[in-house]
N, C-alpha and C positions, 0 to 999 in steps of 0.2 A: 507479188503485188500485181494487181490486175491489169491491163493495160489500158491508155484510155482514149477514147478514139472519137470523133464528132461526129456526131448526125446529122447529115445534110439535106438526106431526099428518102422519100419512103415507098413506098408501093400500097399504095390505100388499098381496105379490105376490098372482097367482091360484095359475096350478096349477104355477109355475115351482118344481119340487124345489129350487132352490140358495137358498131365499125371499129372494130379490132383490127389494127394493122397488123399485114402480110406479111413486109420485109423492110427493114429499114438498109442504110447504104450512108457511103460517105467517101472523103479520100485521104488515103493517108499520108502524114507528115509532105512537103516539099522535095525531099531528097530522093522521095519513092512516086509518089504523087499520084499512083493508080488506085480509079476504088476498089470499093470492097464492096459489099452485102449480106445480109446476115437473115436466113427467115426468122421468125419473129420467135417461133419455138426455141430456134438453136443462140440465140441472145438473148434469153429468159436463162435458159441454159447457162449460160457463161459466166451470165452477172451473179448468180446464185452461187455456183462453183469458184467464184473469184477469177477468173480468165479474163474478164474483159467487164469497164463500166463506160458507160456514153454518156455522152454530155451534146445539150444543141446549144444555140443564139436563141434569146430571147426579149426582144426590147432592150437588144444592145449586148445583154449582158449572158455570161455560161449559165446552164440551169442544168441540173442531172437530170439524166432517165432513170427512173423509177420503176421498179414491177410495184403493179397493183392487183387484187384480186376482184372479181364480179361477184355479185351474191350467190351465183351458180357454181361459185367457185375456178372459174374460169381465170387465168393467170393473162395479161396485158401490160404494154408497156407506156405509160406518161412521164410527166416532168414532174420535178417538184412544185409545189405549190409558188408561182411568182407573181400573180395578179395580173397575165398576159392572156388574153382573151384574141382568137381562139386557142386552143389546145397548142402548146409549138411545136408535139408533132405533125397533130393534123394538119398545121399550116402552113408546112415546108413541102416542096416540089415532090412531084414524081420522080423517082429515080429514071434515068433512061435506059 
């Protein structure tokens, strides 16, 4: 079973026009409490392999992350559809 782990902060694209995030991050469980970070390839990666799925906050409430593809064929990560404008990943902090 995959593990599942929260997104909290990401690391926005650089100069890629399609703004495809870099990395996303977060921290685990209480009891450990140190983040983590994931680039965006090797958490595409995971979620496909069953390793790992994420989930953020969104207008209160859990929303999954999604892989989505670009008409280029280019693999990206969003939420599910929840009627929270903007994007929750775009809209969650920089990781530091």
């Amino acid at each position: 079973m995959a593990e599942r782990h929260e997104v909290t902060c990401i690391v926005p694209d650089g100069n890629d026009p399609d703004r495809r995030i870099d990395m996303i991050g977060g921290r685990i469980g209480a009891a450990n409490g140190g983040p983590w970070s994931l680039k965006l390839d090797a958490a595409i990666t995971g979620i496909e392999n069953g390793t790992w799925s994420f989930w953020t906050q969104g207008g209160g409430k859990a929303t999954n992350v999604i892989i989505a593809t670009r008409p280029n064929s280019r693999k990206y990560l969003k939420t599910e559809a929840d009627g929270i404008e903007p994007n929750n990943l775009l809209a969650l902090p920089k990781c530091p």
